[in-house]
PDB file of N, CA, C and O in Angstrom:
ATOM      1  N   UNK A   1     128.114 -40.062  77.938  1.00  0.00           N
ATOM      2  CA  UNK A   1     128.674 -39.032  78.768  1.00  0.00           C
ATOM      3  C   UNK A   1     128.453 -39.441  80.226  1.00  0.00           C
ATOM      4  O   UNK A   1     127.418 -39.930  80.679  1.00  0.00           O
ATOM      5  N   UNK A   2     129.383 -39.216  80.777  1.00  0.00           N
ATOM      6  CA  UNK A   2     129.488 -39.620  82.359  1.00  0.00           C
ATOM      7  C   UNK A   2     129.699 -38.478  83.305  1.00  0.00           C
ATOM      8  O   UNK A   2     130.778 -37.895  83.193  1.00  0.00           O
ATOM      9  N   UNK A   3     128.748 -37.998  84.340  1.00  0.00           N
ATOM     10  CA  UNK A   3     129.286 -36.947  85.584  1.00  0.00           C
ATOM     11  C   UNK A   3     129.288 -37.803  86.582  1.00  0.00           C
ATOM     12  O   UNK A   3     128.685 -38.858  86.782  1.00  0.00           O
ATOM     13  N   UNK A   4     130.452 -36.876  87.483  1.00  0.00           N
ATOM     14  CA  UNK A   4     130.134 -37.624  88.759  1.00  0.00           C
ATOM     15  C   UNK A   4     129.797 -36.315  89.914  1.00  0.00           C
ATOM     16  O   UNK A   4     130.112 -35.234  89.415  1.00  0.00           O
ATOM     17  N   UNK A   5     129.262 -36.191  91.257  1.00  0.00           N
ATOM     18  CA  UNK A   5     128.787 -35.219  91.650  1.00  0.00           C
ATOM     19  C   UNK A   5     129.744 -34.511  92.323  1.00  0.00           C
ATOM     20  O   UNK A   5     129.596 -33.354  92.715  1.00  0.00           O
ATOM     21  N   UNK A   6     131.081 -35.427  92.515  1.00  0.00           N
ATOM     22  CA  UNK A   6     132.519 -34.147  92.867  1.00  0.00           C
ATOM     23  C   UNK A   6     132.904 -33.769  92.093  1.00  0.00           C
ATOM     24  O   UNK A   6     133.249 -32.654  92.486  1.00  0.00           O
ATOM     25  N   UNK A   7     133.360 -33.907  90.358  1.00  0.00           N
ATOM     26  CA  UNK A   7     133.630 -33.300  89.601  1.00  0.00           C
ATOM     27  C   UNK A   7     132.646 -32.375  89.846  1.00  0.00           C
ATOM     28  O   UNK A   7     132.906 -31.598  90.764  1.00  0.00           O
ATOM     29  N   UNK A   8     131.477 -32.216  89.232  1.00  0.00           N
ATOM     30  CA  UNK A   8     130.255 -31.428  89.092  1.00  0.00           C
ATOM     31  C   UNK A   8     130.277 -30.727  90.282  1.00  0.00           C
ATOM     32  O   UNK A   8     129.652 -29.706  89.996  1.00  0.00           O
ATOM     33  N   UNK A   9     130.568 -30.653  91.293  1.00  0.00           N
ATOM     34  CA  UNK A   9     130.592 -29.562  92.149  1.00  0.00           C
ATOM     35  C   UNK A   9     132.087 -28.728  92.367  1.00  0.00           C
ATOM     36  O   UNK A   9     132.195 -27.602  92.853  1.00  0.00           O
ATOM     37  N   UNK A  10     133.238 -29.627  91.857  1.00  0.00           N
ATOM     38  CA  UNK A  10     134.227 -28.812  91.904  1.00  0.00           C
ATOM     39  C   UNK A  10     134.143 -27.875  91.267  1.00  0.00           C
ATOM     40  O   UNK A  10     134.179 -26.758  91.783  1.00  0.00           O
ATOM     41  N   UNK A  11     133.937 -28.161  89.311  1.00  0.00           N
ATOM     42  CA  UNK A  11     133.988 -27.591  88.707  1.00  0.00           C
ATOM     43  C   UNK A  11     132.869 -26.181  88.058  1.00  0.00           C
ATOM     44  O   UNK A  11     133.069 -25.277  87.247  1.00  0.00           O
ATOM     45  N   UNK A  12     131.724 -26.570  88.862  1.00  0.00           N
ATOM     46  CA  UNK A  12     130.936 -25.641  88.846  1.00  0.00           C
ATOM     47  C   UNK A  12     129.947 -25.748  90.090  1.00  0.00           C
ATOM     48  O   UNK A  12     128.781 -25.840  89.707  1.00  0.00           O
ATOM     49  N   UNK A  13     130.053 -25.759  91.107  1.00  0.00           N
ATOM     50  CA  UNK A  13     129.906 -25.346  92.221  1.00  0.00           C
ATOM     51  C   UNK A  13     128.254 -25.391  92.396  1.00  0.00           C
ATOM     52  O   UNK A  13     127.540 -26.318  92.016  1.00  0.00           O
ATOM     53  N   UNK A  14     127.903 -24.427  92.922  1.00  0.00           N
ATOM     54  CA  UNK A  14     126.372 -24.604  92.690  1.00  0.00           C
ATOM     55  C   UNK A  14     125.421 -24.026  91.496  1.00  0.00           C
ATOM     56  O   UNK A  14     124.259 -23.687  91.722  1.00  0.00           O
ATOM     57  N   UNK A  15     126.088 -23.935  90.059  1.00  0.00           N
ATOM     58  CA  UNK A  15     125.582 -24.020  89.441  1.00  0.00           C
ATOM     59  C   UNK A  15     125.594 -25.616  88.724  1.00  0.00           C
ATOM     60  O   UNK A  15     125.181 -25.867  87.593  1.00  0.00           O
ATOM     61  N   UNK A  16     126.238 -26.704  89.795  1.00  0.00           N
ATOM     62  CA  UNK A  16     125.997 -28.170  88.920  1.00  0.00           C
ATOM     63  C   UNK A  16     124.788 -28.656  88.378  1.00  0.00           C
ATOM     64  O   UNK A  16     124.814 -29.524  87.505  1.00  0.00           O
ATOM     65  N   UNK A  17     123.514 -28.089  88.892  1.00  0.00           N
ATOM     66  CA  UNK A  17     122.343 -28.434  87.899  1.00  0.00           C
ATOM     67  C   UNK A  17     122.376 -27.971  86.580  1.00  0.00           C
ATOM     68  O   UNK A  17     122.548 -28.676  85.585  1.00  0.00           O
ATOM     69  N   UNK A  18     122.219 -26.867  86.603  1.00  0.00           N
ATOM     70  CA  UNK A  18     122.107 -26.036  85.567  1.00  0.00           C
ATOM     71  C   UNK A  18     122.831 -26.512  84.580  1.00  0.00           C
ATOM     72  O   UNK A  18     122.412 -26.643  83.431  1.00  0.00           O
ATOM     73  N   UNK A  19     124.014 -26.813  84.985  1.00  0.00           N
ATOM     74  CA  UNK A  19     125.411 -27.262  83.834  1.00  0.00           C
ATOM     75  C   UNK A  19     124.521 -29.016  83.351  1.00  0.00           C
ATOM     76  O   UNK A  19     124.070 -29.268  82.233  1.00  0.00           O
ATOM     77  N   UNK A  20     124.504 -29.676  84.201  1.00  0.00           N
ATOM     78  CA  UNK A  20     123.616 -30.778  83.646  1.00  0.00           C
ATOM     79  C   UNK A  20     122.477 -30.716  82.740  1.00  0.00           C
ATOM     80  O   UNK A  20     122.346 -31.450  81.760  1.00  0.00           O
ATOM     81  N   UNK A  21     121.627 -29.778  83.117  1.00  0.00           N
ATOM     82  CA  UNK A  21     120.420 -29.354  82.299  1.00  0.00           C
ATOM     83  C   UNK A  21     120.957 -29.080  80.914  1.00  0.00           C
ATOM     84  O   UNK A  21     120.633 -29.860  80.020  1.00  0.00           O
ATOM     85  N   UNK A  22     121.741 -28.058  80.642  1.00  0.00           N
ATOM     86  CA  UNK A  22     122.243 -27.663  79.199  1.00  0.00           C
ATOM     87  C   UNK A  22     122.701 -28.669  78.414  1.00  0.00           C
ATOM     88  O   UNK A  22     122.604 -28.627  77.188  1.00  0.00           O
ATOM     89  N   UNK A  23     123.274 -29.722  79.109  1.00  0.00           N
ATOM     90  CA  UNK A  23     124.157 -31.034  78.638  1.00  0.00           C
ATOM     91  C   UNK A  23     122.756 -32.049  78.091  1.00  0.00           C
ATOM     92  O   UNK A  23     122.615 -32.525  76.965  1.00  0.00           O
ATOM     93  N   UNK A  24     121.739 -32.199  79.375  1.00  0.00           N
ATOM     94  CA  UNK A  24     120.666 -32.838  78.658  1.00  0.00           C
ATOM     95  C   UNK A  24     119.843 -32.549  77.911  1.00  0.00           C
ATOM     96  O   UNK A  24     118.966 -33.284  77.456  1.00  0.00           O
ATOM     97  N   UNK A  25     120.110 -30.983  77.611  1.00  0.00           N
ATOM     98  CA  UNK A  25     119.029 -30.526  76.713  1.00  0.00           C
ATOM     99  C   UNK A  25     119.765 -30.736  75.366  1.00  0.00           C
ATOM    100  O   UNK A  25     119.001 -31.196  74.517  1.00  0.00           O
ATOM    101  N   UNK A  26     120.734 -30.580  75.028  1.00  0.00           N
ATOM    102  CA  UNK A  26     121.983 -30.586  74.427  1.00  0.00           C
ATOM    103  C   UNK A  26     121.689 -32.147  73.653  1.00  0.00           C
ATOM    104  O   UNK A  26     121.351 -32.208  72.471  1.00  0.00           O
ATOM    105  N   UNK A  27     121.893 -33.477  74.594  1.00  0.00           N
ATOM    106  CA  UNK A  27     121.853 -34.367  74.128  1.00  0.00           C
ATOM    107  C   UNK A  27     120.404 -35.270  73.641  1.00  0.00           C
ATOM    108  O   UNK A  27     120.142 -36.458  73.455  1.00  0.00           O
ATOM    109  N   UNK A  28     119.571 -33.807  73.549  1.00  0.00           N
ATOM    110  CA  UNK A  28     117.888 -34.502  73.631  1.00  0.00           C
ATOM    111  C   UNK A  28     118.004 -34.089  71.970  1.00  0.00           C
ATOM    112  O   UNK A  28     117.169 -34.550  71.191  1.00  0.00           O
ATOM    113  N   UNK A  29     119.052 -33.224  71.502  1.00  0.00           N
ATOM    114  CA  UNK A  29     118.890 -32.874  70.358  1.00  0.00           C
ATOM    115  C   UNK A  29     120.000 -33.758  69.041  1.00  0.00           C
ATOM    116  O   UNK A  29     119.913 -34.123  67.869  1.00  0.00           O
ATOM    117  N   UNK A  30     121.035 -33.767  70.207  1.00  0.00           N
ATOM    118  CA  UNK A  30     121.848 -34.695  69.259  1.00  0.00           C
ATOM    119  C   UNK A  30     121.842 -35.771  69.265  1.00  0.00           C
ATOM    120  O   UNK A  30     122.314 -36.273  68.245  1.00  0.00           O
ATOM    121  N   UNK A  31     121.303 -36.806  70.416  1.00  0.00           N
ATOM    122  CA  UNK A  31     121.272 -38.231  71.015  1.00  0.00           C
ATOM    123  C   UNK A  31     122.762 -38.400  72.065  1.00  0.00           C
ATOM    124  O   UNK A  31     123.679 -37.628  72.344  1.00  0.00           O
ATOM    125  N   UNK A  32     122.489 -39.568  72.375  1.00  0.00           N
ATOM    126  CA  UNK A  32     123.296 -39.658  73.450  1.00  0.00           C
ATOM    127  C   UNK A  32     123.039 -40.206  75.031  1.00  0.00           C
ATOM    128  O   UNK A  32     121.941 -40.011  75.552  1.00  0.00           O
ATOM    129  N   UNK A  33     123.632 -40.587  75.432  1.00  0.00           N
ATOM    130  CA  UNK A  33     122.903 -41.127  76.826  1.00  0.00           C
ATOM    131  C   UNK A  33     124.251 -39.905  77.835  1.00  0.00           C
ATOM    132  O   UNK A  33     125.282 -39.311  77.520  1.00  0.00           O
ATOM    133  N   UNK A  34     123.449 -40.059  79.059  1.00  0.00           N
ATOM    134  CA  UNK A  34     124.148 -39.403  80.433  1.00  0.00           C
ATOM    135  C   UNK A  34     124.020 -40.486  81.374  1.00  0.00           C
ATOM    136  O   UNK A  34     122.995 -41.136  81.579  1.00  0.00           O
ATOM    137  N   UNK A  35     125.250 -40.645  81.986  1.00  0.00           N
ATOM    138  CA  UNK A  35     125.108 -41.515  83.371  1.00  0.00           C
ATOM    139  C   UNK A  35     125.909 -40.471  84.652  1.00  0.00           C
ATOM    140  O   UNK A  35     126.928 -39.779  84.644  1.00  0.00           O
ATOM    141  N   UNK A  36     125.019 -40.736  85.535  1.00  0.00           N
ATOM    142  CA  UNK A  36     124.814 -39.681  86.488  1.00  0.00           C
ATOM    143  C   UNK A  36     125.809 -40.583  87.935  1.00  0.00           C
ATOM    144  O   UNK A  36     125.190 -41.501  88.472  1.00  0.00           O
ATOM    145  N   UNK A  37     126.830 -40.373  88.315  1.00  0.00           N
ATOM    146  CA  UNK A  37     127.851 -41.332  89.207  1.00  0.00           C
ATOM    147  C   UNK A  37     127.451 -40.230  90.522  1.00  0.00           C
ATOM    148  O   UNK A  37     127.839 -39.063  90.454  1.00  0.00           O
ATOM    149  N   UNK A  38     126.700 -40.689  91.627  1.00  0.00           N
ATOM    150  CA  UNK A  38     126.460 -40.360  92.940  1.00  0.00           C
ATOM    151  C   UNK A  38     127.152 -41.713  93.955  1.00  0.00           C
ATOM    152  O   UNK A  38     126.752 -42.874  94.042  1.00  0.00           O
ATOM    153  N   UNK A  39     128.242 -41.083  94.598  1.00  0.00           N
ATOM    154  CA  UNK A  39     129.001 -42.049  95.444  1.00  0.00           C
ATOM    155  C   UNK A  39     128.240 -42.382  96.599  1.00  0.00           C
ATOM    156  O   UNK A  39     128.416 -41.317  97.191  1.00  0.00           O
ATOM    157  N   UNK A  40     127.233 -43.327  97.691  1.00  0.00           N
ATOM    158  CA  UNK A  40     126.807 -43.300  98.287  1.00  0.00           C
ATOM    159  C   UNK A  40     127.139 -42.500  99.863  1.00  0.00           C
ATOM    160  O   UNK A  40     126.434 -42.044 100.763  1.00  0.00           O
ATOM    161  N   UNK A  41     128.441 -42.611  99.640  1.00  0.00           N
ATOM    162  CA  UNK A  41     128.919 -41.773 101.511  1.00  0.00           C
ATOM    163  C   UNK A  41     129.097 -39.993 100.885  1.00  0.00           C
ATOM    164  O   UNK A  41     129.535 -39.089 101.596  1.00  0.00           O
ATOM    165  N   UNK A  42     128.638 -39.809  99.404  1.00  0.00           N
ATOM    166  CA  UNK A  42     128.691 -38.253  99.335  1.00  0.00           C
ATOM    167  C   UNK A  42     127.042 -37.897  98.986  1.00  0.00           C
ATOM    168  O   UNK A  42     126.750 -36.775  98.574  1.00  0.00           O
ATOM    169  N   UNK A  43     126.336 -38.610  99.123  1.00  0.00           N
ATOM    170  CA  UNK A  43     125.097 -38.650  99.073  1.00  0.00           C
ATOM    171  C   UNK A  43     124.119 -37.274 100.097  1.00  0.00           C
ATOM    172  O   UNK A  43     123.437 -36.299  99.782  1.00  0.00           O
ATOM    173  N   UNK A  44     124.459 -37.770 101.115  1.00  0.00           N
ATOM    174  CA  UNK A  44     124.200 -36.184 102.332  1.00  0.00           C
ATOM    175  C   UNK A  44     124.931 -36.322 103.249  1.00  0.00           C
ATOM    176  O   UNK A  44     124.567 -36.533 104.406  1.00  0.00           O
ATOM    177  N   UNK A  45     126.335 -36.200 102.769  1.00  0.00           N
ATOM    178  CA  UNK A  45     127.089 -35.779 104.149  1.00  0.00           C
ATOM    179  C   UNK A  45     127.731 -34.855 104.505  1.00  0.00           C
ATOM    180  O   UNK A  45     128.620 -34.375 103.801  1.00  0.00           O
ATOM    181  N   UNK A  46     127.377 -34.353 105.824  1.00  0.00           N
ATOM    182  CA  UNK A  46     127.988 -33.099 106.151  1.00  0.00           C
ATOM    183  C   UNK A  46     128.991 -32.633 106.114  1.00  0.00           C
ATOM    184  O   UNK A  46     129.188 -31.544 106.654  1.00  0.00           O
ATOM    185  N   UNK A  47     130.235 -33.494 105.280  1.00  0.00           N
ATOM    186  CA  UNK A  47     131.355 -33.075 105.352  1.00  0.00           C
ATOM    187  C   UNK A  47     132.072 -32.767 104.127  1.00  0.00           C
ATOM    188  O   UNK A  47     133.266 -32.718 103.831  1.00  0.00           O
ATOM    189  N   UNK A  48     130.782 -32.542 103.391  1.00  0.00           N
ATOM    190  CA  UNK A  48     131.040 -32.503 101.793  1.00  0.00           C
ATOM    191  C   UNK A  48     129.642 -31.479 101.731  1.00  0.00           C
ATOM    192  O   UNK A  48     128.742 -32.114 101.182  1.00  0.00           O
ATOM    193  N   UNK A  49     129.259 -30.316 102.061  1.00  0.00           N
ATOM    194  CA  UNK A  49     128.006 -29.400 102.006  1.00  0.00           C
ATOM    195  C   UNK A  49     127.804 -29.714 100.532  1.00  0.00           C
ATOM    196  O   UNK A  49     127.059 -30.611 100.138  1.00  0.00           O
ATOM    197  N   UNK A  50     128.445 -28.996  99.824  1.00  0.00           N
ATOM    198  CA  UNK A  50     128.034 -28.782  98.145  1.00  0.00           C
ATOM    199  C   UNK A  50     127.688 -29.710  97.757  1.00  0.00           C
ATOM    200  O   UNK A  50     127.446 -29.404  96.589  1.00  0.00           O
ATOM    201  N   UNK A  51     127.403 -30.949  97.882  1.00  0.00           N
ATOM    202  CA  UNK A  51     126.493 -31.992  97.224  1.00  0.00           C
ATOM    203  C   UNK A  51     125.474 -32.233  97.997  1.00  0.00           C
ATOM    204  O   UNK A  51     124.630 -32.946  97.455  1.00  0.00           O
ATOM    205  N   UNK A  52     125.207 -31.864  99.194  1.00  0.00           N
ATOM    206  CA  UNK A  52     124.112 -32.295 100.136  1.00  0.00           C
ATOM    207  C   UNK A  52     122.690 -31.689  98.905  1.00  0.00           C
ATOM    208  O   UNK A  52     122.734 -30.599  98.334  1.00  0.00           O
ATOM    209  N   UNK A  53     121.893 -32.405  98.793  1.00  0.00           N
ATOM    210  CA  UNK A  53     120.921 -32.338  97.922  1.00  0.00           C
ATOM    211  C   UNK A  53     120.811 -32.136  96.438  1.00  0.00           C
ATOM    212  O   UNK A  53     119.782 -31.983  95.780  1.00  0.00           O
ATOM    213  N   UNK A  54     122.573 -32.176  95.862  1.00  0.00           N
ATOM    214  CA  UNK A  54     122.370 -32.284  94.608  1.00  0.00           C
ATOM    215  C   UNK A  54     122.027 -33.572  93.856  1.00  0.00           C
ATOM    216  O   UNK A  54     121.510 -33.273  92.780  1.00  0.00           O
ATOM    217  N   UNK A  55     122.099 -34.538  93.981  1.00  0.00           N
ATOM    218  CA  UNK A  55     121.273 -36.005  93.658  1.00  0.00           C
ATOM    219  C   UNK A  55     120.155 -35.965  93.271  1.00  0.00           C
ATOM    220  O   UNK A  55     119.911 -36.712  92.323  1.00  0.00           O
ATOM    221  N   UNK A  56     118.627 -34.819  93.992  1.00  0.00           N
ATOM    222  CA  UNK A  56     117.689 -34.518  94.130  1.00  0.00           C
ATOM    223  C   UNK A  56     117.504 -33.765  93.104  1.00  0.00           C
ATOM    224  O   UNK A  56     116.767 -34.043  92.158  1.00  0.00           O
ATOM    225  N   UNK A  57     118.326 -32.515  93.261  1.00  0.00           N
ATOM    226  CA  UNK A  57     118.234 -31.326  92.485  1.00  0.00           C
ATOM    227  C   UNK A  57     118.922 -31.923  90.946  1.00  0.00           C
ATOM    228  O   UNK A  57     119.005 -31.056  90.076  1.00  0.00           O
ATOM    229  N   UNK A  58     119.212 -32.760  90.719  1.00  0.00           N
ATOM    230  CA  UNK A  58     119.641 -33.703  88.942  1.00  0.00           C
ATOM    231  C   UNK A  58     118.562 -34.661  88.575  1.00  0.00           C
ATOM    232  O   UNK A  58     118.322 -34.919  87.396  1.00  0.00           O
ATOM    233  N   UNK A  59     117.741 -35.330  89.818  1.00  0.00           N
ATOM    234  CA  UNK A  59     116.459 -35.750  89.236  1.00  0.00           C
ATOM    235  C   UNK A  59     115.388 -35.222  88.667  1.00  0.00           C
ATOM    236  O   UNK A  59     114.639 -35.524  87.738  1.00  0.00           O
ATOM    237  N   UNK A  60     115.531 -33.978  89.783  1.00  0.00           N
ATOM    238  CA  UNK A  60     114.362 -33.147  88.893  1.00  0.00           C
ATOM    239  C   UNK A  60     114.776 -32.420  87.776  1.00  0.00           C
ATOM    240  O   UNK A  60     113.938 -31.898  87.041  1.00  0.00           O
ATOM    241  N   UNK A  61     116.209 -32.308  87.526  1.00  0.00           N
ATOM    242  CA  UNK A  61     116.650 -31.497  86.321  1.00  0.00           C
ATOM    243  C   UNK A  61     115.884 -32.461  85.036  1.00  0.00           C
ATOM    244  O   UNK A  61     115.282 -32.085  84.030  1.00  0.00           O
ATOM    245  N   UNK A  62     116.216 -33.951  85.587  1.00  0.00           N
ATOM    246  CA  UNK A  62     116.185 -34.907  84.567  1.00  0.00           C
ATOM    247  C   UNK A  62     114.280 -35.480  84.340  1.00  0.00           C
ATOM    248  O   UNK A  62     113.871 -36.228  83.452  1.00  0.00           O
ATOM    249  N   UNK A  63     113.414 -34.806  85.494  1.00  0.00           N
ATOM    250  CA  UNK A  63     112.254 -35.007  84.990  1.00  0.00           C
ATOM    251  C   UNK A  63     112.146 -34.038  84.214  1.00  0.00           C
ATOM    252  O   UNK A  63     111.913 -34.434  83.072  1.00  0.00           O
ATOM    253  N   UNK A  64     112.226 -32.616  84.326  1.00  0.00           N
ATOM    254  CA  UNK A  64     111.910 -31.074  83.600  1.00  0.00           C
ATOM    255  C   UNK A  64     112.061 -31.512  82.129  1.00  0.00           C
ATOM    256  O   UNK A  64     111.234 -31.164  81.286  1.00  0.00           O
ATOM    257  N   UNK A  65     113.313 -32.413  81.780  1.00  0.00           N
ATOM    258  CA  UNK A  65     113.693 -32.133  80.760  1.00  0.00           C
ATOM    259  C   UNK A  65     112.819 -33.114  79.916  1.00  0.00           C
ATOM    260  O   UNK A  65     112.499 -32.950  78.739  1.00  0.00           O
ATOM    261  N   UNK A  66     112.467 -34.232  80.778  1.00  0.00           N
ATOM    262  CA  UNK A  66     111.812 -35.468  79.790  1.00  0.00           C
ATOM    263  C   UNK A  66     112.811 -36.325  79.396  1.00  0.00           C
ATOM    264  O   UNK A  66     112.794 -36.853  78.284  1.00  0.00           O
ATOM    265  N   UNK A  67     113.893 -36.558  80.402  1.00  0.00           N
ATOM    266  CA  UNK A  67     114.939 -37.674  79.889  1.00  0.00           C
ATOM    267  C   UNK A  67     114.211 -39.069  80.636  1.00  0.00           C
ATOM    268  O   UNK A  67     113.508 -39.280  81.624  1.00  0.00           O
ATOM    269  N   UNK A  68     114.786 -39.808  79.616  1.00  0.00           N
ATOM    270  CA  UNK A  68     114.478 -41.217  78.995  1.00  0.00           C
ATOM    271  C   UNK A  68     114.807 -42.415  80.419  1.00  0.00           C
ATOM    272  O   UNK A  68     115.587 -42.638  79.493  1.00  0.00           O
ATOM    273  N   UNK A  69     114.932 -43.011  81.190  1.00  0.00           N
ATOM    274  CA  UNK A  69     115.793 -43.431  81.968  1.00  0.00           C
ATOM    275  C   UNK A  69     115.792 -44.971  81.343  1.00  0.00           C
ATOM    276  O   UNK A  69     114.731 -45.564  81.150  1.00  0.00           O
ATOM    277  N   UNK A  70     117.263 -45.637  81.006  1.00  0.00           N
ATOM    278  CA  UNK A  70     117.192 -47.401  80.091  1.00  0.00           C
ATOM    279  C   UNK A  70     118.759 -47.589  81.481  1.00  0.00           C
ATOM    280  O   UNK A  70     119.540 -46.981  82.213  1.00  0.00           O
ATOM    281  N   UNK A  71     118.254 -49.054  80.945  1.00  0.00           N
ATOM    282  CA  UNK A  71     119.914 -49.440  81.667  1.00  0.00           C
ATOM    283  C   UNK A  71     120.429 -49.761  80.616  1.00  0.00           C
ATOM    284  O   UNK A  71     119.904 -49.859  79.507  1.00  0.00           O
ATOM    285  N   UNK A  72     121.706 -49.973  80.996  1.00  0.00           N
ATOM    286  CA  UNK A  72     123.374 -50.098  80.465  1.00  0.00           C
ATOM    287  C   UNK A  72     122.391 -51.339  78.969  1.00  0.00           C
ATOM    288  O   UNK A  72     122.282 -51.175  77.754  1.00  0.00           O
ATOM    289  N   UNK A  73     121.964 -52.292  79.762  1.00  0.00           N
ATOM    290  CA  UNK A  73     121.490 -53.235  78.460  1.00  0.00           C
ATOM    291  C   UNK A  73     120.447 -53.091  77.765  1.00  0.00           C
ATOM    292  O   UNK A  73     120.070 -54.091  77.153  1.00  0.00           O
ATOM    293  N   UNK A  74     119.808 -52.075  77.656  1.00  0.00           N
ATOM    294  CA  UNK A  74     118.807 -51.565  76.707  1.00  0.00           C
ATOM    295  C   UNK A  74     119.715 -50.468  75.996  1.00  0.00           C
ATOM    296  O   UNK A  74     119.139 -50.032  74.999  1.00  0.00           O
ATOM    297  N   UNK A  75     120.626 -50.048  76.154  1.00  0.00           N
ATOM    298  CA  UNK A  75     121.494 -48.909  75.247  1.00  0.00           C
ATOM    299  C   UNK A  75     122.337 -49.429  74.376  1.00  0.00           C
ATOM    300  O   UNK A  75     122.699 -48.883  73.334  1.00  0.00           O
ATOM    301  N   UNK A  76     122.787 -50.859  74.912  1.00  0.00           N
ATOM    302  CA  UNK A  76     123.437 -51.421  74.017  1.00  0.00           C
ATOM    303  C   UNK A  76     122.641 -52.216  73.061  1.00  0.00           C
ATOM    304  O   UNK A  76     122.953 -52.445  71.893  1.00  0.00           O
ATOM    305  N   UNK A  77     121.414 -52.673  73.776  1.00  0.00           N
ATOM    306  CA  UNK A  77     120.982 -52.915  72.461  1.00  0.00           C
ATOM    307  C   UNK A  77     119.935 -52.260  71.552  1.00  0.00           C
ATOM    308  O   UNK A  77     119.371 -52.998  70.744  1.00  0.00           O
ATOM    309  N   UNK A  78     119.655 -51.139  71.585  1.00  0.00           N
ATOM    310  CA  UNK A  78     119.494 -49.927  70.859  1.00  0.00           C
ATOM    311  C   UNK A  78     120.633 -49.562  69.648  1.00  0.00           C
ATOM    312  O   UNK A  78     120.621 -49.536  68.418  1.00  0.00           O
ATOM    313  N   UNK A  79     121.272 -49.390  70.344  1.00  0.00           N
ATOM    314  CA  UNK A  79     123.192 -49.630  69.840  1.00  0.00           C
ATOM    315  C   UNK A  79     123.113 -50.187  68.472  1.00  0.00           C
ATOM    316  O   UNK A  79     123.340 -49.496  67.479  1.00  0.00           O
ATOM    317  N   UNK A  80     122.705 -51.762  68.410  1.00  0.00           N
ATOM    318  CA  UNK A  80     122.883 -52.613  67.949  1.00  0.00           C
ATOM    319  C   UNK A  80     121.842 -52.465  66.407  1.00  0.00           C
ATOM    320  O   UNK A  80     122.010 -53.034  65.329  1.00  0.00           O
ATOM    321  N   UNK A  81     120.942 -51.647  66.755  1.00  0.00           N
ATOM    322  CA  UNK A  81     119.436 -51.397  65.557  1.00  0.00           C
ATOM    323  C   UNK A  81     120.101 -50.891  64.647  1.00  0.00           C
ATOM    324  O   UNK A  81     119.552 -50.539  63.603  1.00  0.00           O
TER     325      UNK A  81
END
């Protein structure tokens, strides 16, 4: 599963943590990986408010929850077991 933080704020505004949280709690039960797409110039810029600190506010969603963090080549080869 893939977000990116303009979808995630279009579509649910400032509840985009929250909506992430349910998704990772979600996939702590079924398996699954999340990759989290933060564009660097929407990172904190003032010309985009609604993401200014959501990057932050998805890390800590993603410590609360106890998600796993692997790269792309440890999933695939997990994959592979």
């Amino acid at each position: 599963m893939v977000v990116m933080e303009d979808a995630l704020v279009d579509r649910h505004g400032g509840a985009a943590a929250a909506f992430v949280e349910r998704h990772l709690r979600h996939l702590s039960r079924v398996g699954g990986a999340l990759t989290i797409l933060v564009h660097p110039g929407q990172f904190y810029n003032p010309e985009h408010p609604l993401t200014l600190g959501l990057y932050h506010e998805l890390l800590k969603v993603c410590r609360q929850v106890g998600v796993r963090f692997e790269t792309a080549h440890t999933l695939v080869n997990l994959a592979r077991r």
